[in-house]
Backbone as CSV, one residue per row, in Angstrom:
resi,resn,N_x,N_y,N_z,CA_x,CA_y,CA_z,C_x,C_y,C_z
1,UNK,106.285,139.556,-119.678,105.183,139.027,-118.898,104.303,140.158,-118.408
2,UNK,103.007,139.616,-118.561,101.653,140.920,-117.966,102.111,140.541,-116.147
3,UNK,101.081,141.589,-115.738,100.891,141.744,-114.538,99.410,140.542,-114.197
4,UNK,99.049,139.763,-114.740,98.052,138.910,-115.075,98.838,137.503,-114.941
5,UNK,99.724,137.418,-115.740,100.448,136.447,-115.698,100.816,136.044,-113.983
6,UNK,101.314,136.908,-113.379,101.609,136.841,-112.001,100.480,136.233,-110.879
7,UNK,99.455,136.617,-111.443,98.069,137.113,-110.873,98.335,135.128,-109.473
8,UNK,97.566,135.764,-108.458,97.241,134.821,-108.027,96.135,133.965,-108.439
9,UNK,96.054,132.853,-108.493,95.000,131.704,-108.832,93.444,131.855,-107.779
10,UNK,92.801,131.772,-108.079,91.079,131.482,-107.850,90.776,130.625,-107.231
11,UNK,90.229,130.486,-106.515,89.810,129.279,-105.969,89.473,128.112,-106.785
12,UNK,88.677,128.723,-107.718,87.759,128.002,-108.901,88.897,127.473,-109.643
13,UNK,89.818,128.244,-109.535,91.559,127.738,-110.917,92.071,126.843,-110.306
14,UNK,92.172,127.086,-108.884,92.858,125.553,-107.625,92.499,124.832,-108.364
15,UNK,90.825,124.647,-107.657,90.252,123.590,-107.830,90.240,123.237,-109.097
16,UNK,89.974,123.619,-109.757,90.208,122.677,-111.477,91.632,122.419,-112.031
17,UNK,92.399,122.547,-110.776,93.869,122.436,-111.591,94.382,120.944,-110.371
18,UNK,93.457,120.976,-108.989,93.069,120.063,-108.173,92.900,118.674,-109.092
19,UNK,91.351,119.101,-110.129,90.776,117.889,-110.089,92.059,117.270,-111.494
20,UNK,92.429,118.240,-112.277,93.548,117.876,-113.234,94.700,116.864,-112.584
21,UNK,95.509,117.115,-111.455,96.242,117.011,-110.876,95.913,115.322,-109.711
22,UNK,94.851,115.390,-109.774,94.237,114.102,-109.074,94.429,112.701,-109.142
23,UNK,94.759,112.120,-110.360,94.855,111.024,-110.978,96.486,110.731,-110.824
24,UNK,97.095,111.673,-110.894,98.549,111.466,-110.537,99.036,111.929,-109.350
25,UNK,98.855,111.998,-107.938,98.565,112.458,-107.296,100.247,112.213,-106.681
26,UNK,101.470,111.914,-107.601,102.951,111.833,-106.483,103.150,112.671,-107.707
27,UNK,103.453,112.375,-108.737,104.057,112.971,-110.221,103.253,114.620,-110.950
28,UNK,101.902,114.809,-110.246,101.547,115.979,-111.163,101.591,117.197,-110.070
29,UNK,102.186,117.314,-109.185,102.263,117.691,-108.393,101.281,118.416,-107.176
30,UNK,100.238,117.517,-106.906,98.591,117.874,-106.414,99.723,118.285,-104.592
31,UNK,100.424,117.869,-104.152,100.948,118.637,-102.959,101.115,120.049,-102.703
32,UNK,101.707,120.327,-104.421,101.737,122.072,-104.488,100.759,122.653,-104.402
33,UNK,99.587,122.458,-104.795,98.374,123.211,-104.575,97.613,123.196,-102.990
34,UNK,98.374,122.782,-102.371,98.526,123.052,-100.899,98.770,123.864,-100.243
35,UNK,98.906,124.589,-99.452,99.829,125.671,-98.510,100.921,125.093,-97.433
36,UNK,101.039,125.971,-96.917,102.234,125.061,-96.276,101.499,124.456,-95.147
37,UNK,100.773,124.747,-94.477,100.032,123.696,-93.695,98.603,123.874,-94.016
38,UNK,98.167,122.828,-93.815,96.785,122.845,-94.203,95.815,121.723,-93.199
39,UNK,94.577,122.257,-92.728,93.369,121.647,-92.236,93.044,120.667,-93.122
40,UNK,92.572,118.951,-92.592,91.935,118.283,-93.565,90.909,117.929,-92.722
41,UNK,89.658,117.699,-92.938,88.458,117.311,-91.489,87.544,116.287,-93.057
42,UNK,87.292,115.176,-92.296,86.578,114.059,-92.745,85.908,114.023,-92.380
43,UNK,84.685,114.326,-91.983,83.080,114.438,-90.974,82.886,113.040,-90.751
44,UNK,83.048,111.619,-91.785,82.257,110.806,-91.947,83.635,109.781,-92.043
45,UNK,84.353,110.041,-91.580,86.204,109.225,-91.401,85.726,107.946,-90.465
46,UNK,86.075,106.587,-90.752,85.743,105.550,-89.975,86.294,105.294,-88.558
47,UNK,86.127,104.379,-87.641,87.136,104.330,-87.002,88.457,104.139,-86.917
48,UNK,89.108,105.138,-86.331,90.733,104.661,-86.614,91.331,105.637,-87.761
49,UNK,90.768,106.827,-88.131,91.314,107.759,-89.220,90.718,108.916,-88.138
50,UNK,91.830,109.796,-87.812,91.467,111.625,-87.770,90.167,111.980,-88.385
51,UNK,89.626,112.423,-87.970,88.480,113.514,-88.194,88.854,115.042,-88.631
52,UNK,89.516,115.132,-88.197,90.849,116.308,-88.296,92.301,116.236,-88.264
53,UNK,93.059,116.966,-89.367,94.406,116.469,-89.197,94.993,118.453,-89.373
54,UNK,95.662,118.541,-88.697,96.682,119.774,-89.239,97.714,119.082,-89.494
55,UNK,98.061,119.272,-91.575,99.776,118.673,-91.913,100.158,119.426,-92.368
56,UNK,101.214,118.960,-93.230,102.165,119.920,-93.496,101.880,119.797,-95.624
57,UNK,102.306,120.503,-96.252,102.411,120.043,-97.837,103.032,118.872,-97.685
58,UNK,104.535,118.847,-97.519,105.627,117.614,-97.301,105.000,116.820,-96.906
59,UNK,103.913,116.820,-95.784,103.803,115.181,-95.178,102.801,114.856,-96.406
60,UNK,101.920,115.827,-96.336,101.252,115.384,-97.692,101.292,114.723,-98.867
61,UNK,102.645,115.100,-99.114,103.238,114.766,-100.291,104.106,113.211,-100.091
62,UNK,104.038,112.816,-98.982,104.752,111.643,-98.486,103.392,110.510,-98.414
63,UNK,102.601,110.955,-97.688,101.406,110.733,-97.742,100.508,110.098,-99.405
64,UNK,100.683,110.885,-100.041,100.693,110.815,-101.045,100.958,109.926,-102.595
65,UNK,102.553,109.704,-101.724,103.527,108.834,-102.691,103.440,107.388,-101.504
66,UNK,102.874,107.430,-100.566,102.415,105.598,-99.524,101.311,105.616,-100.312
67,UNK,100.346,106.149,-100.663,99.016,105.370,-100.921,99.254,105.194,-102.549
68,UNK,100.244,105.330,-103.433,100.432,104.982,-104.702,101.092,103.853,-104.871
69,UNK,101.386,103.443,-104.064,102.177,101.990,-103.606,100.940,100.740,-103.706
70,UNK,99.652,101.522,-103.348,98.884,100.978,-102.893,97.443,100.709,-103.940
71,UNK,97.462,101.579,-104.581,96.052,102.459,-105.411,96.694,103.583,-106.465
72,UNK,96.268,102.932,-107.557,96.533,103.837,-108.967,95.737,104.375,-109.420
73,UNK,95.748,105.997,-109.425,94.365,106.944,-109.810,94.146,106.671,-111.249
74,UNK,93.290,106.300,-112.196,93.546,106.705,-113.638,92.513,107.806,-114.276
75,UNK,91.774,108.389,-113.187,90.717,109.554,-114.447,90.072,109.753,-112.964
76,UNK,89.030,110.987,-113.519,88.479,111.428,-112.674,87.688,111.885,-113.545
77,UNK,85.847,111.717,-113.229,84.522,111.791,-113.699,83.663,112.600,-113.251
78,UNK,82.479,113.018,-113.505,81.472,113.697,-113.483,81.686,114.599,-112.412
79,UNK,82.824,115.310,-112.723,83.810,116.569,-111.666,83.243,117.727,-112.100
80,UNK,82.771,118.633,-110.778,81.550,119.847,-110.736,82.149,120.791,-109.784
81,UNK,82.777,122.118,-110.103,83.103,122.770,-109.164,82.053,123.762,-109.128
82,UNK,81.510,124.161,-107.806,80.905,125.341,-107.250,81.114,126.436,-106.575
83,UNK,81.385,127.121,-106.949,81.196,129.170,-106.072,80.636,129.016,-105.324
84,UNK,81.031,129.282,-104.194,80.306,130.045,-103.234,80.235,131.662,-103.130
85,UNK,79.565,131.913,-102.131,79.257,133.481,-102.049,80.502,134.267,-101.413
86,UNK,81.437,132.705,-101.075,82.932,133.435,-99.944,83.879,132.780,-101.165
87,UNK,84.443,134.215,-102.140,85.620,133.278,-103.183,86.474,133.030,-103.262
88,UNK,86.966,132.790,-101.403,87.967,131.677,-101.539,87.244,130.154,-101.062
89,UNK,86.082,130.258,-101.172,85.485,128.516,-101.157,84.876,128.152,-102.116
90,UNK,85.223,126.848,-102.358,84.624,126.371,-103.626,84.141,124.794,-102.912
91,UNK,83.040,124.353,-103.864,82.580,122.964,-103.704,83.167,122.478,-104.857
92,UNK,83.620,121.450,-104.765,83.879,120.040,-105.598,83.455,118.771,-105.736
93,UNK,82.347,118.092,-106.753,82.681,117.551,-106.603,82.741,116.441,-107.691
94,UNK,83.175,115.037,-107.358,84.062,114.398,-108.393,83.866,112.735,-107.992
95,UNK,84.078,112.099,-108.924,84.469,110.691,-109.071,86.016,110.388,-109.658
96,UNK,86.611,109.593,-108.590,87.920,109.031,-108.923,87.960,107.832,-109.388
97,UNK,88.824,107.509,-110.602,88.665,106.296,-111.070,89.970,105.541,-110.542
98,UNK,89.902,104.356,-110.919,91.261,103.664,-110.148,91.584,102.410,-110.130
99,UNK,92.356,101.781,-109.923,92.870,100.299,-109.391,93.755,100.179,-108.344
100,UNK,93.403,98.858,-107.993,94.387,98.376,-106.537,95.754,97.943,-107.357
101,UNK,96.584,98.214,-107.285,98.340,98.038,-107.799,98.228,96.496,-107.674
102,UNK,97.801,96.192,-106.407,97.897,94.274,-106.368,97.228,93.623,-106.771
103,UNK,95.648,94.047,-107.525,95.494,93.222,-108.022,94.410,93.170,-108.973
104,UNK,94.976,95.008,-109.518,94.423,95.122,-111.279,92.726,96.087,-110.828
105,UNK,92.117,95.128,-109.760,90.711,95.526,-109.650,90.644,97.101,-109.619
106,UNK,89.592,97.500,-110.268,88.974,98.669,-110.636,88.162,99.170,-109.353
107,UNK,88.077,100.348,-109.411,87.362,101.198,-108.218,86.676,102.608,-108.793
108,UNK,85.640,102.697,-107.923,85.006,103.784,-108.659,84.721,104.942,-107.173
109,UNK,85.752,106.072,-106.623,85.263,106.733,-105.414,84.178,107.958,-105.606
110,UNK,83.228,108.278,-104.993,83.020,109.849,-104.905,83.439,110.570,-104.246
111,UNK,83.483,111.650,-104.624,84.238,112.810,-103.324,82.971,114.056,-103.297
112,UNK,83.034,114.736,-102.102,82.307,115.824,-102.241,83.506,116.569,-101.234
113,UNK,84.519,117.672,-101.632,85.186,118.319,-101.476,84.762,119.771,-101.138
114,UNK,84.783,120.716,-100.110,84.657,122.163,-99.278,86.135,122.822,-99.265
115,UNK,86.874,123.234,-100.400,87.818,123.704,-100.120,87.972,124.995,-99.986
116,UNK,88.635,125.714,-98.476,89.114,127.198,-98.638,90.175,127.447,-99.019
117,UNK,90.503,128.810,-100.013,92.042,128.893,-100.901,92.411,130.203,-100.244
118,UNK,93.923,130.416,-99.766,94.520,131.802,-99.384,95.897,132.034,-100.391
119,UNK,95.588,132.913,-101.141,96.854,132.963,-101.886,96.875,131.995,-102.811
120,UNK,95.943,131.296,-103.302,96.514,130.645,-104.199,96.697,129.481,-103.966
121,UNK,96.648,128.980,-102.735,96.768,127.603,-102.380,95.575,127.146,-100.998
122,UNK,95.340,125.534,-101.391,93.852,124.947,-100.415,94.499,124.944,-98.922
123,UNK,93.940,125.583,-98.358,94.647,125.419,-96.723,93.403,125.144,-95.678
124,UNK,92.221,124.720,-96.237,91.573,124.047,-95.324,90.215,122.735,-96.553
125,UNK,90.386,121.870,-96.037,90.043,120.778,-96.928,88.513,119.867,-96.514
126,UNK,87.458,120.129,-96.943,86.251,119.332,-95.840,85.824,118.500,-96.571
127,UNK,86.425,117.345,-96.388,86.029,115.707,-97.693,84.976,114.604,-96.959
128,UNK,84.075,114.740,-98.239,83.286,114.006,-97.988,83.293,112.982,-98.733
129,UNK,82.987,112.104,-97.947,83.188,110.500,-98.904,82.689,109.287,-98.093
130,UNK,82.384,107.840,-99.289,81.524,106.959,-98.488,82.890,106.172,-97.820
131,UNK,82.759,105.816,-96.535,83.807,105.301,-95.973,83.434,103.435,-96.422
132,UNK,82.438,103.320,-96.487,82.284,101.631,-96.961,82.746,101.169,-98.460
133,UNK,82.403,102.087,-98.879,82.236,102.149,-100.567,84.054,102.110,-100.331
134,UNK,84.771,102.687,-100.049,86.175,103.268,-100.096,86.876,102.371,-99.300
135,UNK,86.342,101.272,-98.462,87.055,100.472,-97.445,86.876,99.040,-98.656
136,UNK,85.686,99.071,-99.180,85.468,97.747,-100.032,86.214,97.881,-101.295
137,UNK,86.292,99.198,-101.746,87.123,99.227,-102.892,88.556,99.073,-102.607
138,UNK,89.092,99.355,-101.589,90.099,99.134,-101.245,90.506,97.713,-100.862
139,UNK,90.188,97.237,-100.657,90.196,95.500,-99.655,90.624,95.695,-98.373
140,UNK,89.777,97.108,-97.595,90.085,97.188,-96.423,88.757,97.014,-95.476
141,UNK,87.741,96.232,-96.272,86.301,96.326,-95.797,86.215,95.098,-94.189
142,UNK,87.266,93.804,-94.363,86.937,93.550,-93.169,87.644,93.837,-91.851
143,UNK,88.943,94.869,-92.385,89.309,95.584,-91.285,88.109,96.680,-90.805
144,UNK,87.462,97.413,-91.630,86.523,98.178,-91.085,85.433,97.807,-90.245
145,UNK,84.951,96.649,-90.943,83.789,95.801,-89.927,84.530,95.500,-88.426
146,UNK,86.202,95.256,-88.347,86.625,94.777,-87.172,86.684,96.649,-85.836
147,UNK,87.499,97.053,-86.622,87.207,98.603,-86.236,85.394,99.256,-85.288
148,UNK,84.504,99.462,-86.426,83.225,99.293,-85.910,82.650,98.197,-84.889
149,UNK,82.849,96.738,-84.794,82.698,95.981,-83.958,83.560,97.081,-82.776
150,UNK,84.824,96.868,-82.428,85.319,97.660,-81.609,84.808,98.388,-80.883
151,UNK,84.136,99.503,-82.000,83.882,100.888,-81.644,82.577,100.470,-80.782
152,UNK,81.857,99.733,-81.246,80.492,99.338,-80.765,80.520,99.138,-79.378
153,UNK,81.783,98.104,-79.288,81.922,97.759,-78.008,82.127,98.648,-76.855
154,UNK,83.476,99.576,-77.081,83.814,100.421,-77.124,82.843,101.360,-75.899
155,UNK,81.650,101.658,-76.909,80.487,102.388,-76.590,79.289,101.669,-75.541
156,UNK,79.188,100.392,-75.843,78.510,99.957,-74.910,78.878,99.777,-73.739
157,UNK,80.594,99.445,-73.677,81.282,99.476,-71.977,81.457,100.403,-71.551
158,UNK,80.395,101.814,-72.294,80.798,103.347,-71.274,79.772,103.359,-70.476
């Protein structure tokens, strides 16, 4: 073996080994390309989801194998990684293809992904995504409307 062979991975290698790894997201092992803890921040997270989470790989990976119970990745589309001027950040971004396990229906997500890499692995994660688009594809759209009502309220009794 070279001294190359060893070499630590790129940000740019994460991430395209990320978007590889995506579609199977309990079995191809997308947890490993994690660190051992890692930042996830959702800017645009609905009510009732973290905005920020510090986890762990493991929970991740638990995490991971609940929402496959739920939602079957099968491909991932018009996936674009970008350099930045700092090379451990890269932009991503991507369309996930998919179905609901219960009941066949097809889904189409976007992602716009900010990942920083140390060593070789993503340890801070900034996902962007449509929370309606992702609540309707899911069949979680009239829990969300109930959530937002909430929140509304919420805001007007301050």
């Amino acid at each position: 073996m070279t001294e190359q062979d060893h070499a630590v991975p790129t940000a740019r290698e994460v991430a395209e080994r990320f978007l590889a790894a995506a579609p199977d997201p309990v079995g191809s092992g997308l947890a490993d390309l994690y660190g051992d803890t890692v930042v996830i921040e959702m800017p645009f997270a609905p009510p009732g989801v973290p905005r920020r989470t510090e986890t762990t790989r493991e929970q991740l990976r638990a995490r991971f194998a609940a929402g496959a119970g739920v939602r079957e990745y099968t491909g991932v589309g018009s996936a674009a990684v970008h350099e930045t001027r700092d090379p451990g950040v890269v932009v991503v971004e991507c369309d996930l293809h998919g179905r609901l396990v219960a009941t066949g229906e097809r889904f189409v997500l976007s992602y716009i992904n900010v990942m920083t890499v140390r060593d070789g692995r993503i340890v801070h994660s900034k996902d962007y995504s449509d929370p309606i688009a992702a609540a309707k594809a899911l069949g979680l759209l009239p829990r969300l409307l109930e959530l937002l009502a909430a929140d509304a309220a919420e805001e007007d009794g301050r």
